[in-house]
N, C-alpha and C positions, 0 to 999 in steps of 0.2 A: 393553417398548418395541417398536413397529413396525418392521419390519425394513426398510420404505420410512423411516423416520422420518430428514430432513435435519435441521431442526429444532435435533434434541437433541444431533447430532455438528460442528455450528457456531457461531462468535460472533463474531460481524464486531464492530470496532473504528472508530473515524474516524482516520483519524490526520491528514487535511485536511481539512476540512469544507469542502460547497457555499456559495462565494461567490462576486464577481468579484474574482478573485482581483489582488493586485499581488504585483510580485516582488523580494523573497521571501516567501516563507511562513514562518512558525514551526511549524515538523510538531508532533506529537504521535508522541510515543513508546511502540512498543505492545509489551506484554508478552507471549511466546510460554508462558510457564511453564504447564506440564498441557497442551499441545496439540503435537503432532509431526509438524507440515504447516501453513503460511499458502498463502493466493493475495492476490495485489495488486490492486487495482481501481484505475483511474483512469477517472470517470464525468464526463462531458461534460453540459452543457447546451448555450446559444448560445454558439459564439465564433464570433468575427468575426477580421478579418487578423491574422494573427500564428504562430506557433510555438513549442512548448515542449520541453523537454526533462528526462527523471526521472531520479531517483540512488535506488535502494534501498539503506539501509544497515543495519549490524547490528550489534549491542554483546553485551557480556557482562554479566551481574550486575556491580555493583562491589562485591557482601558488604552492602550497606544494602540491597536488594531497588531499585534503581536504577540506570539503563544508564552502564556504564563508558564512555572512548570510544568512540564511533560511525567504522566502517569502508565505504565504499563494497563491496557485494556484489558477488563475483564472477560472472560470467554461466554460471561452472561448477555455483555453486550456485540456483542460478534454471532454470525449465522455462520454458523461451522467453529471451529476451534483454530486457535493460533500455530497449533501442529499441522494443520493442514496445507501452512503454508513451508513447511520446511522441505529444506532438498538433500535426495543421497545424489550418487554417482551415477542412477541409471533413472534421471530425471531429463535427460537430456529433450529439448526441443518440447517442452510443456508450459502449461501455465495453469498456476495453481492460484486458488481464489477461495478470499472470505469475504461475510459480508459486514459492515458495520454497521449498527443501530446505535449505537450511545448517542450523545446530544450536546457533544464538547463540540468545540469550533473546529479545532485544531486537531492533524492528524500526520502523526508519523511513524515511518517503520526503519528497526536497523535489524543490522543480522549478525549474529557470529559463527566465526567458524570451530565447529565441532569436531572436527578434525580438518587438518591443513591438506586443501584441494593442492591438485597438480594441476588443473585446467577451469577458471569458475567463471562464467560467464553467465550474466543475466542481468534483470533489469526491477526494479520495483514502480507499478504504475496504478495510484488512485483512479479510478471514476465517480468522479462526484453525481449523482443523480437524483432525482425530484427534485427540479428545481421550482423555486419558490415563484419565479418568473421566466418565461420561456420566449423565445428561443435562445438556450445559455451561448451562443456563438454572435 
């Protein structure tokens, strides 16, 4: 393996997919197992008036390889804080990121709207990294 090689020690996830979005979302729930580090994406397209706000949460296996209750994450266990991922109106075409340290399995993000968008497009995207076994593809 090249020792520049990203590639092979990453796997991003959706766990919101780009649309215009309404509120709420139904996340997708993303599995950390064999990786010892996530970072959080939230990818903008256009939006227009409005503001959002994100919840990173985090579960444990429930024994069926499926997330038990889901907890809002602590900002203890995030590099950066959960505000950093939120959007006004003049976010357009960015992407804003945290990083996750906690040690649940399970990770997911939803968002609400803090004031009702006229245009809200974007996308929420896990990268799962250090993996435990390489190369994750």
């Amino acid at each position: 393996m090249a020792e520049y090689d990203l590639t092979s020690r990453i796997s991003p996830a959706i766990t919101i997919p780009m649309l215009a979005h309404a509120d709420p979302d139904t996340p997708v729930a993303v599995d950390l197992k064999g990786f010892e580090s996530a970072e959080i994406e939230v990818i903008t397209g256009t939006l227009g008036a409005g503001t959002a706000t994100f919840l990173v949460k985090e579960a444990d296996d429930d024994g069926s390889g499926s997330p038990d209750t889901f907890t809002t994450v602590s900002d203890d266990d995030l590099i950066g804080v959960v505000a950093d991922l939120n959007l006004a109106a003049t976010d357009d075409d960015t992407i804003k990121r945290v990083g996750y340290i906690g040690k649940k399995q399970w990770l997911q993000v939803t968002h609400v709207e803090a004031t009702t968008w006229t245009t809200y497009n974007h996308c929420v995207v896990i990268q799962r990294g250090n993996p435990k076994v390489v190369p994750t593809t």
